[in-house]
Backbone and ligand atoms as CSV (ligand in chain L), in Angstrom:
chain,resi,resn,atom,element,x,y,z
A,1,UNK,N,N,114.185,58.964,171.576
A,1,UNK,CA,C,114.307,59.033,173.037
A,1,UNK,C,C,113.374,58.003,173.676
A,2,UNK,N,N,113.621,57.291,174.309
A,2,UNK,CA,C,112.653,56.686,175.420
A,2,UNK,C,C,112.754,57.373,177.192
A,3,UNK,N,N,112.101,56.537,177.753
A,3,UNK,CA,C,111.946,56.752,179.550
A,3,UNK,C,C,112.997,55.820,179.815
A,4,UNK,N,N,113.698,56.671,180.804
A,4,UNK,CA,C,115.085,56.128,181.719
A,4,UNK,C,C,114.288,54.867,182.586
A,5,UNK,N,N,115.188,53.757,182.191
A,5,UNK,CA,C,114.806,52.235,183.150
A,5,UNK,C,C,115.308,51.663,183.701
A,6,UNK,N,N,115.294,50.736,184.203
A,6,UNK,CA,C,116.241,49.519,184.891
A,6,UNK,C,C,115.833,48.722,183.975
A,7,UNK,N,N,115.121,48.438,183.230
A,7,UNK,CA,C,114.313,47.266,182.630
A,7,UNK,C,C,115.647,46.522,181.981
A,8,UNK,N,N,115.447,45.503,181.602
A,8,UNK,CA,C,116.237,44.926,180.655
A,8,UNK,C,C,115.952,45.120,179.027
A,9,UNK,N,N,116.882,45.545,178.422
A,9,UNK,CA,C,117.094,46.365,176.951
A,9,UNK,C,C,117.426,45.121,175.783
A,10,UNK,N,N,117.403,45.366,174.693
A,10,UNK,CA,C,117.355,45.035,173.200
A,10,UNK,C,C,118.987,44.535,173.672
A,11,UNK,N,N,119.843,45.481,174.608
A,11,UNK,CA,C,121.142,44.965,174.053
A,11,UNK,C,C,121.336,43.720,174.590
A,12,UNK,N,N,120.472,43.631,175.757
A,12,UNK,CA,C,120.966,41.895,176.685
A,12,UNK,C,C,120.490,41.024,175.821
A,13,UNK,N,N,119.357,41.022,174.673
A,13,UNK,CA,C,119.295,39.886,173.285
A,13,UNK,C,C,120.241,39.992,172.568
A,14,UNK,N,N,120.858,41.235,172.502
A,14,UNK,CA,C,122.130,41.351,171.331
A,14,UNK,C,C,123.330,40.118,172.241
A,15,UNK,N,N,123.659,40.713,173.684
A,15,UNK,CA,C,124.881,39.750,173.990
A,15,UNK,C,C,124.621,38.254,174.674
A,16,UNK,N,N,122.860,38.092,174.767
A,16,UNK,CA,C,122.967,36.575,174.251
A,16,UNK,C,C,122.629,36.222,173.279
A,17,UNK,N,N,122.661,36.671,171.677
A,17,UNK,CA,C,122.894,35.997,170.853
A,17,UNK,C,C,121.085,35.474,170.232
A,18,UNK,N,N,120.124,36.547,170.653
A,18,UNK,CA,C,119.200,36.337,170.769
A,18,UNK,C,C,118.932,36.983,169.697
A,19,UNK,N,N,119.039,37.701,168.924
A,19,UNK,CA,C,118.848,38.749,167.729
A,19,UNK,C,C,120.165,38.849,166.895
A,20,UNK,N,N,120.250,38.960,165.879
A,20,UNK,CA,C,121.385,39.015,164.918
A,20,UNK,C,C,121.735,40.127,164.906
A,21,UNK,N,N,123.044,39.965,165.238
A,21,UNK,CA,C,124.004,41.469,164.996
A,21,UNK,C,C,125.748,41.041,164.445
A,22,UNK,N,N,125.779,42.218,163.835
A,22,UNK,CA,C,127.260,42.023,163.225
A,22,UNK,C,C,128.380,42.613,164.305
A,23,UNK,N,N,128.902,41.355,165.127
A,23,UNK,CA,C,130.136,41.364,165.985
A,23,UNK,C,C,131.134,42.050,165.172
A,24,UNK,N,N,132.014,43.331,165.466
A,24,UNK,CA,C,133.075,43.917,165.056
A,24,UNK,C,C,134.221,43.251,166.551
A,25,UNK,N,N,134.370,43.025,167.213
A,25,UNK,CA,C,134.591,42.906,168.343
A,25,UNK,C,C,134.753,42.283,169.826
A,26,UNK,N,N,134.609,41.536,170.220
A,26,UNK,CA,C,134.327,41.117,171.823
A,26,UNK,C,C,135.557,40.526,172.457
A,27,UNK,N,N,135.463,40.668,173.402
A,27,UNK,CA,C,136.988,40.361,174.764
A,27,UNK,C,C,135.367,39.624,175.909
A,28,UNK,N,N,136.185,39.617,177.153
A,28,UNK,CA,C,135.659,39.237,178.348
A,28,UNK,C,C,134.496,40.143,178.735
A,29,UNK,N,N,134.189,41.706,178.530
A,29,UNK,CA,C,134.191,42.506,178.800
A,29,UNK,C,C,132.961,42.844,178.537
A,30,UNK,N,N,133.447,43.371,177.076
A,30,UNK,CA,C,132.577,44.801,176.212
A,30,UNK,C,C,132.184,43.901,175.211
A,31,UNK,N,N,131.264,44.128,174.082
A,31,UNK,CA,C,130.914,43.720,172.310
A,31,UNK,C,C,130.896,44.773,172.022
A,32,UNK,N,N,130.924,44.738,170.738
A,32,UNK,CA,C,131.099,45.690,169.693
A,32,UNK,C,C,130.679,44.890,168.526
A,33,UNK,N,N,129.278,46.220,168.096
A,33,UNK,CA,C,128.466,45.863,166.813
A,33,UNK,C,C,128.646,46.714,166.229
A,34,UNK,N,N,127.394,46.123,165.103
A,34,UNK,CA,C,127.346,47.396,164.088
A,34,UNK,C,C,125.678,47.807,163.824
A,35,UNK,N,N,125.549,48.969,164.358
A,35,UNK,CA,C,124.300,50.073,164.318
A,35,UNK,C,C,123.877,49.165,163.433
A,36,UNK,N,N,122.048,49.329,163.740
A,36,UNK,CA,C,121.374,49.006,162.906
A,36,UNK,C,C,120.254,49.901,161.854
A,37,UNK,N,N,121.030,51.358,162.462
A,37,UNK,CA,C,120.445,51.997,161.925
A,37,UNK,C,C,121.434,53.311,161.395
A,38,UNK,N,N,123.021,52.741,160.819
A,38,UNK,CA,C,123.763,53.576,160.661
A,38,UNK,C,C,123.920,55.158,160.559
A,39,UNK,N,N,124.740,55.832,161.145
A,39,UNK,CA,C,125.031,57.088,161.099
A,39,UNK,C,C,125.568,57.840,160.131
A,40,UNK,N,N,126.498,57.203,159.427
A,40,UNK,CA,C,127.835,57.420,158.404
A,40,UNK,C,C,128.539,55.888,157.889
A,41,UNK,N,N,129.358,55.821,157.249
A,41,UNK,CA,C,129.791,54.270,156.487
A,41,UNK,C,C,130.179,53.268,157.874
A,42,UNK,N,N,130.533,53.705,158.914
A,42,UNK,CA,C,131.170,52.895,159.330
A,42,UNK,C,C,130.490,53.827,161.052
A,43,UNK,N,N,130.061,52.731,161.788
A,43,UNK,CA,C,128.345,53.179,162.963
A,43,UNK,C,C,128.663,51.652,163.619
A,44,UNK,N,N,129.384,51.726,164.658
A,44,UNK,CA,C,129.854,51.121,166.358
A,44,UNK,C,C,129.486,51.130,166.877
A,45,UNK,N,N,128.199,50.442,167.846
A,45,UNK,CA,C,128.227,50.278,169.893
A,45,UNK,C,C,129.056,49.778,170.046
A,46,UNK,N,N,129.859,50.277,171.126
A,46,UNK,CA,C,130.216,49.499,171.898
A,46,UNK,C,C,129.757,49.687,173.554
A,47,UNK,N,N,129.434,47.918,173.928
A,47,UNK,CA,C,128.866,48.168,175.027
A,47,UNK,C,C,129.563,47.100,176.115
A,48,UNK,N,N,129.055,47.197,178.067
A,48,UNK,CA,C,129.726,46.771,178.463
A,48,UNK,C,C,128.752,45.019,178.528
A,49,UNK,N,N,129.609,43.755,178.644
A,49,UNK,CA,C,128.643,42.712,178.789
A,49,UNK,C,C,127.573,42.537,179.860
A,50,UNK,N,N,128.268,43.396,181.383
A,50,UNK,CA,C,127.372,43.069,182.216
A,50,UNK,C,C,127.022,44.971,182.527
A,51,UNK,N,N,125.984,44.813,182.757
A,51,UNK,CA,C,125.398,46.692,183.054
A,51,UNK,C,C,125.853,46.893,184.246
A,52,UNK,N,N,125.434,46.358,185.425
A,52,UNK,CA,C,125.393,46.394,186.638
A,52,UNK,C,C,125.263,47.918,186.682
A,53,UNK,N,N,123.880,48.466,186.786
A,53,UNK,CA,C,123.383,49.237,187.122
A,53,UNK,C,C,123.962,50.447,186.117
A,54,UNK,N,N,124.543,50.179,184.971
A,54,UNK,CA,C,124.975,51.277,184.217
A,54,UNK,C,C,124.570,51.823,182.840
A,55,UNK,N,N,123.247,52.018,183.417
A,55,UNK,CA,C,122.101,52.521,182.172
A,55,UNK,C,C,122.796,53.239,181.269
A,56,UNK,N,N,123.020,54.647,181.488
A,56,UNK,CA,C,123.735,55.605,181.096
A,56,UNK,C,C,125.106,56.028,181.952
A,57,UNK,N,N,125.375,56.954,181.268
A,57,UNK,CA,C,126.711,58.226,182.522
A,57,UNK,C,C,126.417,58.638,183.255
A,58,UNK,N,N,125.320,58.909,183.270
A,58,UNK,CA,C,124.509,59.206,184.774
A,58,UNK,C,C,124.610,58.420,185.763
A,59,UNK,N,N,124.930,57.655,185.274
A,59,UNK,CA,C,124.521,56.522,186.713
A,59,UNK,C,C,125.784,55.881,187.147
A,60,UNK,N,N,126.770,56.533,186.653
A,60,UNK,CA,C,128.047,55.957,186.797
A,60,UNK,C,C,129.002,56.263,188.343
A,61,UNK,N,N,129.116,55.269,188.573
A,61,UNK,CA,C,130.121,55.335,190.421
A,61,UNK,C,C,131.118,54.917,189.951
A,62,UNK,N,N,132.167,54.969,191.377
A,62,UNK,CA,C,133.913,54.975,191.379
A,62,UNK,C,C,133.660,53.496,190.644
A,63,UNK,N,N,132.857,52.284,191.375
A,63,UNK,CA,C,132.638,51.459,190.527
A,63,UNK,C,C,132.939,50.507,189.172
A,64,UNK,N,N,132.579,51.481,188.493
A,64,UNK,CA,C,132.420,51.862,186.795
A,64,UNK,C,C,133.377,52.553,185.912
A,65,UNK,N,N,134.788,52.894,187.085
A,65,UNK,CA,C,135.822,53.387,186.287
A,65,UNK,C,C,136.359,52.648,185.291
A,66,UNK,N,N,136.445,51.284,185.694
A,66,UNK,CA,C,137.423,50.295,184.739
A,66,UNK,C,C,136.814,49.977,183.409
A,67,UNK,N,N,135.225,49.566,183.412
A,67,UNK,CA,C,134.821,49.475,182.519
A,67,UNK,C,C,134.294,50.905,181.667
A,68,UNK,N,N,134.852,52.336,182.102
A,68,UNK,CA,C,133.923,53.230,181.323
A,68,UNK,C,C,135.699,53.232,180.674
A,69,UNK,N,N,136.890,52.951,180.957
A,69,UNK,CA,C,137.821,53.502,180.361
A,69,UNK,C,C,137.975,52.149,179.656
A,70,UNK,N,N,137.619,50.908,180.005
A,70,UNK,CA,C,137.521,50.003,178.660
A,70,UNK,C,C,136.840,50.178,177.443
A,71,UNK,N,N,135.592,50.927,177.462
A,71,UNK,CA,C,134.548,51.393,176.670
A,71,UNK,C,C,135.459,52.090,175.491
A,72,UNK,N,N,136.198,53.295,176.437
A,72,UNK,CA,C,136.440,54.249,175.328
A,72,UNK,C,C,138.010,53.936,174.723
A,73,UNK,N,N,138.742,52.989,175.181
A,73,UNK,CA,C,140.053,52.260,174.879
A,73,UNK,C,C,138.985,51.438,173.873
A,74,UNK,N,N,138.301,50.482,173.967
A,74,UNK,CA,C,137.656,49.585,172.752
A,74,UNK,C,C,137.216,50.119,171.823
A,75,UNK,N,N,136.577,51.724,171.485
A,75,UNK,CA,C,136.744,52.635,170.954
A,75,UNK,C,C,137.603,52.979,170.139
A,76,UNK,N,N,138.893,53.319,170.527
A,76,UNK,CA,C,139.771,53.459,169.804
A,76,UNK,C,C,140.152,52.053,168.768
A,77,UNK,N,N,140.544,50.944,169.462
A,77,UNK,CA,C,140.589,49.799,168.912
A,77,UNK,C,C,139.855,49.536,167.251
A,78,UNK,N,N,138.924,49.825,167.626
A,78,UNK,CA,C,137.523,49.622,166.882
A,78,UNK,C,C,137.656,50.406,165.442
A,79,UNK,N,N,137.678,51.960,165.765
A,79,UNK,CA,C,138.614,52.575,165.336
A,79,UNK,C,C,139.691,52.558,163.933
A,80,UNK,N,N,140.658,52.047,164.570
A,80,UNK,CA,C,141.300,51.485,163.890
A,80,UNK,C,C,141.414,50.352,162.827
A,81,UNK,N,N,140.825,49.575,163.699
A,81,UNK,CA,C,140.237,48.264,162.749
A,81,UNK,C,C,139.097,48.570,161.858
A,82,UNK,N,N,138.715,49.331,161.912
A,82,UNK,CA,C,137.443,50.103,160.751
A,82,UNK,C,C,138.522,50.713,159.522
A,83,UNK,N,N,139.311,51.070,159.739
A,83,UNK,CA,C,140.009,51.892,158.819
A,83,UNK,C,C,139.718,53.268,159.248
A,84,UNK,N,N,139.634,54.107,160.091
A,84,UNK,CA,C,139.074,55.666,160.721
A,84,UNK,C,C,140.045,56.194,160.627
A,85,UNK,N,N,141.125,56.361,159.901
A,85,UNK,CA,C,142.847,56.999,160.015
A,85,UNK,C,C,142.233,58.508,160.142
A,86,UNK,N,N,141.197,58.661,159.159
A,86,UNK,CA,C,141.011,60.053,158.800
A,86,UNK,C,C,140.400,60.964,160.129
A,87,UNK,N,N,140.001,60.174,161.231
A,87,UNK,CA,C,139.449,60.621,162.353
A,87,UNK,C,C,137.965,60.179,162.261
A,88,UNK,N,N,137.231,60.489,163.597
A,88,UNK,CA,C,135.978,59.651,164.077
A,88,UNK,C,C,135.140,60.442,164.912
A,89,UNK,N,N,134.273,59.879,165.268
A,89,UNK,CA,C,133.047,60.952,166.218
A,89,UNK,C,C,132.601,59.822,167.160
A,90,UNK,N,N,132.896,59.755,168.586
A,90,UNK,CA,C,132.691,59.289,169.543
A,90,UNK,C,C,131.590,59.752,170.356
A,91,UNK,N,N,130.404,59.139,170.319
A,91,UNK,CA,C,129.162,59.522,171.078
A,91,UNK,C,C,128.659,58.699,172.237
A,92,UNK,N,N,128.209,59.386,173.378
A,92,UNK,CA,C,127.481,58.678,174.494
A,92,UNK,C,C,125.959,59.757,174.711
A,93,UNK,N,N,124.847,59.225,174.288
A,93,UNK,CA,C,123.883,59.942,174.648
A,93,UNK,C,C,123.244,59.967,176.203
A,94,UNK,N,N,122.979,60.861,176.407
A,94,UNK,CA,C,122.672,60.500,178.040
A,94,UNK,C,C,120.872,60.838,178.391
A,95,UNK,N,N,120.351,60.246,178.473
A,95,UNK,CA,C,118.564,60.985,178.927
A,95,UNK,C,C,118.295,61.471,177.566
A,96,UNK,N,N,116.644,61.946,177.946
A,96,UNK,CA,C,115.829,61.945,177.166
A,96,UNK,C,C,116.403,63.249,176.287
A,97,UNK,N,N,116.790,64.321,176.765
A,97,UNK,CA,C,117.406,65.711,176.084
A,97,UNK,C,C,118.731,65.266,175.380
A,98,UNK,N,N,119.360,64.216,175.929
A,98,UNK,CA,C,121.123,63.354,174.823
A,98,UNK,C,C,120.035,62.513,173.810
A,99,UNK,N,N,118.923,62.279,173.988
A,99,UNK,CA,C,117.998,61.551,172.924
A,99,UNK,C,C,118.713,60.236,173.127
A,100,UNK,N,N,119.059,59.562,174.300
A,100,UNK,CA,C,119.356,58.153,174.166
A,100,UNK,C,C,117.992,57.491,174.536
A,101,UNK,N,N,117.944,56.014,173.359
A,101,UNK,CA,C,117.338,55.493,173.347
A,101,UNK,C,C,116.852,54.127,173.920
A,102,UNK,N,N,118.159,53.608,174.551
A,102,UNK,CA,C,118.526,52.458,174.868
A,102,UNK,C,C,119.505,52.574,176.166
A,103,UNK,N,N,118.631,52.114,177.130
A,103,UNK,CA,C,119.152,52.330,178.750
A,103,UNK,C,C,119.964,51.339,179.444
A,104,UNK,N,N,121.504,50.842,178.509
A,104,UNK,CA,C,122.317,50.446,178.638
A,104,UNK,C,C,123.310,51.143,178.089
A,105,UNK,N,N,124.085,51.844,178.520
A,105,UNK,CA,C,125.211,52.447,178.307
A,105,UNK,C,C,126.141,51.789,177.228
A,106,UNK,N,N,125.880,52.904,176.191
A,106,UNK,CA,C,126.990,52.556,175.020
A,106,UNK,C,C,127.936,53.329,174.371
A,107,UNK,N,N,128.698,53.882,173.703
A,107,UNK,CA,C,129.617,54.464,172.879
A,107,UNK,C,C,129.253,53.937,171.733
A,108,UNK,N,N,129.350,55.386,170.776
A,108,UNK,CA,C,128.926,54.853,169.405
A,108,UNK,C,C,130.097,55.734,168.893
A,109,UNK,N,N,130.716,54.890,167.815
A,109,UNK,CA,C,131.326,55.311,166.961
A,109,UNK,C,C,131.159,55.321,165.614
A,110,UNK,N,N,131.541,56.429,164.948
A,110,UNK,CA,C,130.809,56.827,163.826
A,110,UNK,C,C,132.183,57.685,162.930
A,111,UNK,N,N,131.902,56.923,161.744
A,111,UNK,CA,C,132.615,57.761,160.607
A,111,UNK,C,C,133.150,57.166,159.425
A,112,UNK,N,N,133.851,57.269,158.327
A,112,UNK,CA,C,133.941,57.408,157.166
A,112,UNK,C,C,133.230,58.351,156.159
A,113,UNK,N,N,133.029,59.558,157.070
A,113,UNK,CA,C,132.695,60.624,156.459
A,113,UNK,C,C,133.250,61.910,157.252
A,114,UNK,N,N,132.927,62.804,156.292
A,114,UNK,CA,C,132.959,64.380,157.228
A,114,UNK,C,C,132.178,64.619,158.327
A,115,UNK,N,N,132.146,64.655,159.534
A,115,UNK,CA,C,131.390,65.008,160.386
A,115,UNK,C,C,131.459,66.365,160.610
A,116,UNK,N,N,130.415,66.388,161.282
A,116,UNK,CA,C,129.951,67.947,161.857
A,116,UNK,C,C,130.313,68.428,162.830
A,117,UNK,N,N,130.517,69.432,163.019
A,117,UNK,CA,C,130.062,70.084,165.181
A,117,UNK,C,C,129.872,71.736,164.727
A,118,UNK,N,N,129.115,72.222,165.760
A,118,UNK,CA,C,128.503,71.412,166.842
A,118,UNK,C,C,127.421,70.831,166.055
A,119,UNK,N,N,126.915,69.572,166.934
A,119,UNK,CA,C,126.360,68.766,166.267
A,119,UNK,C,C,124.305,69.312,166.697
A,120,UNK,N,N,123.460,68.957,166.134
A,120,UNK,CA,C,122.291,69.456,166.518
A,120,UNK,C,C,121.672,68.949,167.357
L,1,LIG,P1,P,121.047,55.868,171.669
L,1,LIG,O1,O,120.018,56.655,170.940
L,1,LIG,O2,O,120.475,55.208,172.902
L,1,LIG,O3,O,122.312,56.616,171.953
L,1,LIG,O4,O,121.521,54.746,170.668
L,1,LIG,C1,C,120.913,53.501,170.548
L,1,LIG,C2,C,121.382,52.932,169.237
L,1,LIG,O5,O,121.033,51.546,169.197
L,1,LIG,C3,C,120.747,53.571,168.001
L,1,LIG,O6,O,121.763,54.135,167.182
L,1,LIG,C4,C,120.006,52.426,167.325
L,1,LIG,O7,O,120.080,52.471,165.926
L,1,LIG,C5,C,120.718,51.212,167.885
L,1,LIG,N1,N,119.882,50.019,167.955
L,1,LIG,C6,C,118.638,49.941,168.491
L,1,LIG,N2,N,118.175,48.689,168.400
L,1,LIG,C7,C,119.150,47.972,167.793
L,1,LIG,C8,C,119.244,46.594,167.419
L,1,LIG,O8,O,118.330,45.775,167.613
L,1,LIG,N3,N,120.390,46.200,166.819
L,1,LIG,C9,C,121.422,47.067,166.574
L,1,LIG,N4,N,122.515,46.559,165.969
L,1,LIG,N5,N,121.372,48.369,166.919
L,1,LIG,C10,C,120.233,48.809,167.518
């Protein structure tokens, strides 16, 4: 968990290219990596390129419709192109109690395994 920010995050080095990450992904939009600290075989952000004020879900206005339903459409995508036939676990942590760590709004996708729920 960290403290909720405006600050600028680890991911704005990820989408300029400032830190090495493994691209699954990118359009105009969103990127899509791969966790660096995997969940299960196959561990997705996907995030949007520009935040504009969209730390988390919390912070989300009428705004933010287009890109929160690109998020979870690139999701699926992603998905697929992983090989996930068997099904997947779609996560957005929100604040310090969702234990998100990183105050740019992401979707993580996760699986090539059995997952759980409810989850702890
Ligand atoms: P949160 O806890 O905010 O929902 O998720 C943040 C995720 O970002 C974590 O799963 C963490 O492993 C991942 N992460 C943090 N720093 C980096 C990084 O520098 N590179 C990559 N690829 N993932 C990161």
């Amino acid at each position: 968990a960290a403290t909720p920010s405006d600050s600028p995050t680890i991911f704005d080095k990820i989408i300029n290219n400032e830190i090495p990450h493994t691209t699954v992904y990118e359009d105009d939009k969103v990127l899509a990596f791969k966790d660096i600290e995997p969940q299960g075989p196959v561990h997705i952000l996907i995030i949007p390129k520009v935040r504009d004020g969209l730390t988390g879900l919390s912070k989300a206005e009428e705004r933010h419709i287009d890109i929160l339903g690109r998020l979870l459409y690139t999701a699926k995508l992603v998905a697929k192109e992983q090989g996930l036939e068997e099904g997947y676990r779609i996560v957005i942590n929100d604040g310090p109690q969702g234990c998100q760590s990183v105050y740019h709004i992401h979707v993580h996708v996760i699986g090539g395994r059995q997952m759980n729920w409810p989850p702890g």
